[in-house]
C-alpha positions as CSV (number, residue, x, y, z in Angstrom):
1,X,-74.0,-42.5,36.8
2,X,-72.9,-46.0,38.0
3,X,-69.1,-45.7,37.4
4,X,-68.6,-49.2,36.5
5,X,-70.1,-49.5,33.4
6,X,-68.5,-46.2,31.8
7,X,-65.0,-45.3,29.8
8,X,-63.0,-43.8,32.4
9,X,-63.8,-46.4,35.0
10,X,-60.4,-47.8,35.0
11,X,-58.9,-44.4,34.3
12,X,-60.5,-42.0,36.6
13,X,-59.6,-42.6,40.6
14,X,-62.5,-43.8,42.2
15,X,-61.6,-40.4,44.9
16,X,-61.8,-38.1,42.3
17,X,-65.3,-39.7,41.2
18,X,-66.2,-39.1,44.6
19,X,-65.2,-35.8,45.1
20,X,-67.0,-34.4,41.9
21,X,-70.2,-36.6,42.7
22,X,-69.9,-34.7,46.5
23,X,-69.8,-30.9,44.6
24,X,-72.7,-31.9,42.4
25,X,-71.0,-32.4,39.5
26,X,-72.2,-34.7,36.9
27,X,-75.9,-34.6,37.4
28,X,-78.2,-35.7,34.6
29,X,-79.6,-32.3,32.9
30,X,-83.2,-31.8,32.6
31,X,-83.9,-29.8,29.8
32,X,-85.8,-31.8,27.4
33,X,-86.7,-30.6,24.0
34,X,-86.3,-31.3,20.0
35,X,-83.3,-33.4,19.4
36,X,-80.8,-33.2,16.1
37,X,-77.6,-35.7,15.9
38,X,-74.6,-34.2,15.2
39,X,-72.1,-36.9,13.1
40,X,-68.9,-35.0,13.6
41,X,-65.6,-36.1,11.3
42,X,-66.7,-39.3,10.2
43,X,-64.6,-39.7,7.5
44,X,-62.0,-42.0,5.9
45,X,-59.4,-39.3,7.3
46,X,-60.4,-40.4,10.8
47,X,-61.0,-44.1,10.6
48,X,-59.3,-45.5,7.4
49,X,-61.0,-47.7,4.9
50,X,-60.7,-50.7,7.0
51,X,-60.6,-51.6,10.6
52,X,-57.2,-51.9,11.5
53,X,-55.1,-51.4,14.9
54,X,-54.0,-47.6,15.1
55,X,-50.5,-48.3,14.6
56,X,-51.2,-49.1,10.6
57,X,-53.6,-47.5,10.4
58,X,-52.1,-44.3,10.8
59,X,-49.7,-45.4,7.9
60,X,-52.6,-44.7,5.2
61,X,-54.2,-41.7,7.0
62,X,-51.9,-39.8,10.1
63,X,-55.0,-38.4,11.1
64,X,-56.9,-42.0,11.2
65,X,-58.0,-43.4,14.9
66,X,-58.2,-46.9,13.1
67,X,-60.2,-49.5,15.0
68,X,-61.4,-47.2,17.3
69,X,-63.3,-45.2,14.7
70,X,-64.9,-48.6,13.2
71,X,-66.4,-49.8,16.7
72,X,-68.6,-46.8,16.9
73,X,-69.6,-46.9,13.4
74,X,-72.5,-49.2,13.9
75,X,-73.2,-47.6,16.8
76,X,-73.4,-44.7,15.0
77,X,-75.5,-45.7,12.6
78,X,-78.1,-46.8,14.7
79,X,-78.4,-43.4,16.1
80,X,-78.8,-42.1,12.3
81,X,-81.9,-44.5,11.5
82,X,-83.6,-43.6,14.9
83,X,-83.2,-40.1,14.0
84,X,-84.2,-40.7,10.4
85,X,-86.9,-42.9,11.2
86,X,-88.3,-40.2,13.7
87,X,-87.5,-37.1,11.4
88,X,-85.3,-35.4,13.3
89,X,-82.2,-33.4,11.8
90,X,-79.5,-35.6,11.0
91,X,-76.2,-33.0,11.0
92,X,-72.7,-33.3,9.2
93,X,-70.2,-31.0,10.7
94,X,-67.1,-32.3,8.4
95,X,-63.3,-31.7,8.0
96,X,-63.0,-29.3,5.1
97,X,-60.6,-30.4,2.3
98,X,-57.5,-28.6,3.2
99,X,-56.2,-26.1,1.0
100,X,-52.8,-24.6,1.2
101,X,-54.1,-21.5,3.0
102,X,-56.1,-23.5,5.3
103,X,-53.9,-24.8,8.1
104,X,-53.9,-22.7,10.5
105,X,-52.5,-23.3,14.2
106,X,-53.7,-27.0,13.3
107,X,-51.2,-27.7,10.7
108,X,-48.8,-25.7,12.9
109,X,-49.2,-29.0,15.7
110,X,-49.0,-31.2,13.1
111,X,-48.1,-30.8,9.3
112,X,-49.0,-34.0,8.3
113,X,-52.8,-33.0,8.2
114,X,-52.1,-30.8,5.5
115,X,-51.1,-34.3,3.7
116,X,-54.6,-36.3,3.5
117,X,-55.6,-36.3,0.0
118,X,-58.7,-35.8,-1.5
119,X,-60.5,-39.2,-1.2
120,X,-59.4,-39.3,2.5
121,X,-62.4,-36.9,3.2
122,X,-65.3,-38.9,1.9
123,X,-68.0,-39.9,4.2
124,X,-67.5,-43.3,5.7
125,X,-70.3,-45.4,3.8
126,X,-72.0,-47.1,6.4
127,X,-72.6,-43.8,7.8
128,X,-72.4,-41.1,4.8
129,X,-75.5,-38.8,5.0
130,X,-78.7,-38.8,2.3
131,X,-80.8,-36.5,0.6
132,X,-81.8,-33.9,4.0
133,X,-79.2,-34.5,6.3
134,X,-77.5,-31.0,6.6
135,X,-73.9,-30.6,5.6
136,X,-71.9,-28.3,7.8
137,X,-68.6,-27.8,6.5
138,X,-65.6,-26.4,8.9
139,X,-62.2,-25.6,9.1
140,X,-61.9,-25.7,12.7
141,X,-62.6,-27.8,15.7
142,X,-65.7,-26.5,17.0
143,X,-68.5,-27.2,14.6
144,X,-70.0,-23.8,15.8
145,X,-67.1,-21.8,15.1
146,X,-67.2,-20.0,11.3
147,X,-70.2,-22.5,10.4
148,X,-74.3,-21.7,9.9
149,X,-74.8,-24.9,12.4
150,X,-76.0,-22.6,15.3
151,X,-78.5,-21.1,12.6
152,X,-79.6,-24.2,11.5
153,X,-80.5,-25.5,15.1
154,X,-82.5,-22.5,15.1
155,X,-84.2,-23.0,12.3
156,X,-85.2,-26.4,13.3
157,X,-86.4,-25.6,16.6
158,X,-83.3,-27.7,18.4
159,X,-83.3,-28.2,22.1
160,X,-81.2,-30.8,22.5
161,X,-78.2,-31.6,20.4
162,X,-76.8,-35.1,20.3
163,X,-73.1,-35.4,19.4
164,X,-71.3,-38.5,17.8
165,X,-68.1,-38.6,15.9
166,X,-64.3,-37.7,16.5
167,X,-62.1,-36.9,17.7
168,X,-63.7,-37.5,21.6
169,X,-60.7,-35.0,22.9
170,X,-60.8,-32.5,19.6
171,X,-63.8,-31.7,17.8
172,X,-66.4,-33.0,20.0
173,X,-65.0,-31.9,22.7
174,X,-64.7,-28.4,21.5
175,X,-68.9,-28.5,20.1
176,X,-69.9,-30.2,23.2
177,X,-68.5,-27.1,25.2
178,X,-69.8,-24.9,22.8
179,X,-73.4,-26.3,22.4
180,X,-73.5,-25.8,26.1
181,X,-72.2,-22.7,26.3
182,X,-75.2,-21.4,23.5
183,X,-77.8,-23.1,26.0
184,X,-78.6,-26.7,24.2
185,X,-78.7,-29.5,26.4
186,X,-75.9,-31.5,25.1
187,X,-76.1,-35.6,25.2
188,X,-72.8,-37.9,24.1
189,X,-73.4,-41.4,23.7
190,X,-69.7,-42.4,24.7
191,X,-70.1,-45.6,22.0
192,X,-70.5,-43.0,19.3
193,X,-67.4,-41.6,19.9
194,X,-63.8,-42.3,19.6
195,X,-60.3,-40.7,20.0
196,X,-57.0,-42.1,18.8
197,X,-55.5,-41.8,22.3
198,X,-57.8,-44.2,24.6
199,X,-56.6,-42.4,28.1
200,X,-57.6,-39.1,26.3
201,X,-60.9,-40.3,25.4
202,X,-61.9,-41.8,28.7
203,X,-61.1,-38.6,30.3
204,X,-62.9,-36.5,28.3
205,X,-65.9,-37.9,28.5
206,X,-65.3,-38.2,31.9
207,X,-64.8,-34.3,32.1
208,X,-67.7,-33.7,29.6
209,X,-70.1,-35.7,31.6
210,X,-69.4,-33.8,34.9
211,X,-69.9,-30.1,33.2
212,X,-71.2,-29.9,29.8
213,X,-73.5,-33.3,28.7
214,X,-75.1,-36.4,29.8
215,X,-72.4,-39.1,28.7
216,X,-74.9,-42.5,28.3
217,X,-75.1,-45.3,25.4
218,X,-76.1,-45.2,22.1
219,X,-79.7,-47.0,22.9
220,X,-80.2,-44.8,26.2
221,X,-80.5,-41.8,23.3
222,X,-82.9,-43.9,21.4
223,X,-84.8,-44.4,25.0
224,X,-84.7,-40.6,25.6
225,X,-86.2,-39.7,21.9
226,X,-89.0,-41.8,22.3
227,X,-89.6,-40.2,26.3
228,X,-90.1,-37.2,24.3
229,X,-86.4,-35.7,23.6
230,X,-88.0,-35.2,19.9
């Protein structure tokens, strides 16, 4: 991938680009197949029910990414009609409502998780899935750990899983690693994601993209579903 026109551009040493690209790392996969979208976390718990800069918006939800979250909305969305439009699973791995039993090592790093009320984990509109898209509630970061999602890939005949959502250093990090791990070629369009931390997110992908998934744009996904990704 042209570095130029990618996240961790101004993040990443141009060296260290050069030193993976000389191992091999970071090659496009080419294992085609079935695509579902994964819309990981998009709730008002992670991007607030307004665009606002970080700093505020973590004032109504700790847990919020504020403006961050909004930008990849749309791009988000797109992603959901394509896949819609092409019937191909649409997938909702979401935040649980916490309980007080429900914590974990999570709540242990930070406590104030444990204080998002209820209407904090709606969908986000613009985005909020319809009648078929799968719901995968979970408790934890992966959305493969202690959820049916790996059976319902299965069921569906998935090859290739498409993750969007937050955060890019958390929860989609964690699937992403895990979806490889289980064999699925694993695609992250890098607008569809977001992170409170920017640093954290531009490294991420950066690390994704060099061992686990093909970091691209939202439209080169909609390029690849109609090459045959589908």
């Amino acid at each position: 991938m042209d570095p130029t026109g990618v996240p961790w551009a101004e993040v990443i040493p141009r060296e260290e680009i050069d030193l993976y690209e000389s191992i091999g790392l970071g090659r496009a996969s080419s294992k085609p197949g079935k695509a579902a979208l994964l819309v990981i976390d998009v709730q008002y718990r992670s991007t607030g029910h307004r665009p606002q800069p970080i700093e505020q918006a973590i004032r109504e939800y700790p847990t919020s990414c504020g403006e961050y979250g909004w930008r990849a909305v749309p791009h988000i969305r797109s992603l959901i009609e394509a896949f819609r439009a092409r019937r191909l699973p649409v997938m909702y791995p979401h935040v649980a409502l916490k309980r007080a039993y429900d914590g974990g090592r999570w709540a242990d790093k930070a406590p104030a998780v444990m204080s998002i009320p209820p209407r904090g984990y709606d969908f986000v509109d613009e985005v909020a899935p319809r009648e078929g898209d799968i719901l995968v509630p979970k408790q934890h970061a992966s959305a493969f750990f202690g959820t049916s999602l790996l059976s319902y890939l299965i069921d569906n005949d998935v090859r290739t899983v498409v993750v969007t959502g937050t955060t890019t250093s958390g929860c989609v990090r964690a699937t992403v690693v895990d979806a490889s791990s289980c064999g699925f070629r694993v695609v992250v369009p890098h607008d569809c994601v977001f992170d409170r931390s920017q640093t954290s997110h531009a490294v991420n992908l950066f690390d994704m993209h060099s061992k686990y998934a093909d970091v691209v744009r939202a439209q080169e996904v909609i390029r690849m579903l109609d090459e045959g990704a589908q």
